[in-house]
C-alpha positions as CSV (number, residue, x, y, z in Angstrom):
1,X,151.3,24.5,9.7
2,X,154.3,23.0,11.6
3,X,154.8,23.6,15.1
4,X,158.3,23.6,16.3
5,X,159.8,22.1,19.4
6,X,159.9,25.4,21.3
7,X,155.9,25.9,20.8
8,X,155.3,22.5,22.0
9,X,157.7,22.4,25.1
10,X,158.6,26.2,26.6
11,X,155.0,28.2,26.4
12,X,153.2,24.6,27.5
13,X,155.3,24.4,30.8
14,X,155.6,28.2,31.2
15,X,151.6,28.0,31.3
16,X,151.5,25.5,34.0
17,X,154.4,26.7,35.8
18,X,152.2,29.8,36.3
19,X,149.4,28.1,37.0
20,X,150.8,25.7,39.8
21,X,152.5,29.2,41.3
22,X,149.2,30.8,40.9
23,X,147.9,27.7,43.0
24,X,150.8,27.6,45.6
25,X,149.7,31.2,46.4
26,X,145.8,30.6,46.8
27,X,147.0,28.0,49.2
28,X,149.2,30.7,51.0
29,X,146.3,32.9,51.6
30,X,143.9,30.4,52.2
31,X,146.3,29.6,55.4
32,X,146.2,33.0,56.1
33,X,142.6,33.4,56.2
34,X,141.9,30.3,58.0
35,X,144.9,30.6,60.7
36,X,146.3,27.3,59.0
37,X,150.0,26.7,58.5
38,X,151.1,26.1,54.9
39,X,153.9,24.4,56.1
40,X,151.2,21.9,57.1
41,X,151.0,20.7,53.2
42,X,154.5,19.6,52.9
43,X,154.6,16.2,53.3
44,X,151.0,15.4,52.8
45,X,149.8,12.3,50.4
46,X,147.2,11.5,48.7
47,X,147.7,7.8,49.5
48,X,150.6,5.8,52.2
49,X,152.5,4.8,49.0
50,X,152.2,7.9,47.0
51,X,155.2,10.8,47.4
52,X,154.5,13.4,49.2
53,X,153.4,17.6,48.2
54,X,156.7,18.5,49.0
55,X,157.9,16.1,45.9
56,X,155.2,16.7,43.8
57,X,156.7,20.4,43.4
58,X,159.9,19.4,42.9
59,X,159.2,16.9,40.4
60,X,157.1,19.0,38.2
61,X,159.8,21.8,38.3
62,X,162.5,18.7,36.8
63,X,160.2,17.9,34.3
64,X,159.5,21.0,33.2
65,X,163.3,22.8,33.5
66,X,165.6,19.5,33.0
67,X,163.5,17.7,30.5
68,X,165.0,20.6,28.0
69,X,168.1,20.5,29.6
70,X,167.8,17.1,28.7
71,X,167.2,17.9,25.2
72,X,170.1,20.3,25.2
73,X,172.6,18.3,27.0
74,X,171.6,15.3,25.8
75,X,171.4,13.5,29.6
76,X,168.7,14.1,32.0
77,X,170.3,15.3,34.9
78,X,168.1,17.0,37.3
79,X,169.6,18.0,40.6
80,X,169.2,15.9,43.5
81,X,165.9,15.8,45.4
82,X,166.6,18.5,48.4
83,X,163.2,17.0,50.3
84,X,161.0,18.7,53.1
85,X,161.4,22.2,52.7
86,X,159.3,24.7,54.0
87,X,156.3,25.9,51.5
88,X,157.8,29.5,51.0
89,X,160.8,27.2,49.4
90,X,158.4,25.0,47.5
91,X,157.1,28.4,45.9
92,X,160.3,29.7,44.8
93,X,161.2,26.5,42.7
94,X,158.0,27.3,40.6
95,X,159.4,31.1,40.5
96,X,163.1,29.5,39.7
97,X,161.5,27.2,37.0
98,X,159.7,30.5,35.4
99,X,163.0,31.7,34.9
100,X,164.9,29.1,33.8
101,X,162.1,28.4,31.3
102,X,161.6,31.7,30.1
103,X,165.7,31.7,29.3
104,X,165.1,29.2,26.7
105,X,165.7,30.8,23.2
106,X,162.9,29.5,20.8
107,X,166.2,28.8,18.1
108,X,168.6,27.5,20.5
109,X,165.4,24.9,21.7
110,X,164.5,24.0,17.9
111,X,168.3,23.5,16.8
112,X,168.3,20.3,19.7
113,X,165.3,18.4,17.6
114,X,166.2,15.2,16.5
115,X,168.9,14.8,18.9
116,X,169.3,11.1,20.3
117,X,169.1,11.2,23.9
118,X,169.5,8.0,25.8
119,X,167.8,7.6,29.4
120,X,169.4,5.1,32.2
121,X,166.0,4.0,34.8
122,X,167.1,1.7,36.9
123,X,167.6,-1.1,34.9
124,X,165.7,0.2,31.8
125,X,167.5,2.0,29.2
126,X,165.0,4.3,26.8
127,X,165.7,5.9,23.5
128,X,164.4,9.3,22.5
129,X,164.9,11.7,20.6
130,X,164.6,15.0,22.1
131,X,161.0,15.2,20.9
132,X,160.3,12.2,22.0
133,X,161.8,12.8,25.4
134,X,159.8,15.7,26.2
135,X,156.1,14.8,24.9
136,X,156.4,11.1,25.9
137,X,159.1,11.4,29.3
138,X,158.7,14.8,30.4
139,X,155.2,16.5,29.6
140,X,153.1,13.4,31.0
141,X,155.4,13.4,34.1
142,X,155.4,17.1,34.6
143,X,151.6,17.0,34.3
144,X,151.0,14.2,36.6
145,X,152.8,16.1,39.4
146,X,151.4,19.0,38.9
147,X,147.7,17.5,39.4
148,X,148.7,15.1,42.3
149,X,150.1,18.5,43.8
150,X,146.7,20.1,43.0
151,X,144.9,16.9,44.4
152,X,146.7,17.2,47.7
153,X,146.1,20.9,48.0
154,X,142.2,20.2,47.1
155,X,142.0,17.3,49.8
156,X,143.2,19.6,52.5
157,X,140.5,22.2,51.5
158,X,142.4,25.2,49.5
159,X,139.9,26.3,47.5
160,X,141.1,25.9,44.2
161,X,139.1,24.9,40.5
162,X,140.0,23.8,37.2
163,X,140.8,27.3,36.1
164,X,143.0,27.6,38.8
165,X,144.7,24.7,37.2
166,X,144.9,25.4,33.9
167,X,146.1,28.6,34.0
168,X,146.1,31.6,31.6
169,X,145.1,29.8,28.2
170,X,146.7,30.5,24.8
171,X,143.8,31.6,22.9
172,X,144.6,33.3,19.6
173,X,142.8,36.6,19.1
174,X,139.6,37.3,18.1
């Protein structure tokens, strides 16, 4: 069985996407409940030299959104970091990611494979392909934002789990 770049890239960040969203919201009500402001969560770290929530959310949504805009264009060129924003803005990227993602035509996405797609970082230039982009740039990025936002949200006591986390699961039917 081959899987094409589509099945590896649009349905894995849609899942997650839905997941974080789904997460972003618990935290909403869980302010609501406990008379907290959610707006509290923005720039909260995990650690002095780690980003903060706020960029956490934003990241994950370039990973997810430009890393196949990446693969399509062939330049990674999210748009520029718009920084504290309130948390009702923070939870319409995830709903603007959703869409973008779920735009994505499962041809259109496997006609870029194979494309050469050179990345300028600081002073390091990679080569990918647009595989290679998204399941060694993009995917590990995306998740590691996604769980540091998680992390921050746990540490401030929103009562979140794992399931919370990882979403609705693919599972094939019995």
């Amino acid at each position: 069985m081959s899987i094409s770049l589509y099945d590896l890239s649009v349905p894995t960040f849609l899942q997650t996407v839905n997941a974080l969203a789904g997460v972003l919201d618990r935290a909403g009500e869980h302010c609501a409940k406990t008379g907290r402001d959610p707006d509290d969560f923005v720039d909260v770290r995990l650690i002095d030299d780690m980003a903060p929530f706020h960029f956490q959310i934003e990241a994950a949504w370039h990973h997810a959104v430009w890393g196949l805009e990446a693969a399509r264009t062939g330049a990674f060129t999210p748009p520029a970091l718009v920084g504290p924003v309130p948390f009702r803005d923070l939870q319409g990227m995830m709903e603007k990611a959703k869409r973008a993602l779920e735009a994505f035509e499962p041809d259109a996405v496997n006609g870029w494979a194979g494309r050469p797609l050179d990345l300028q970082i600081g002073p390091r230039k990679l080569a990918f392909t647009s595989e290679t982009l998204i399941l060694s740039f993009s995917i590990p990025n995306f998740y590691f934002h996604v769980v540091t936002a998680y992390d921050i949200l746990r540490m401030q006591g929103v009562p979140i789990g794992k399931r919370d986390y990882e979403g609705r699961l693919r599972t094939r039917s019995c």
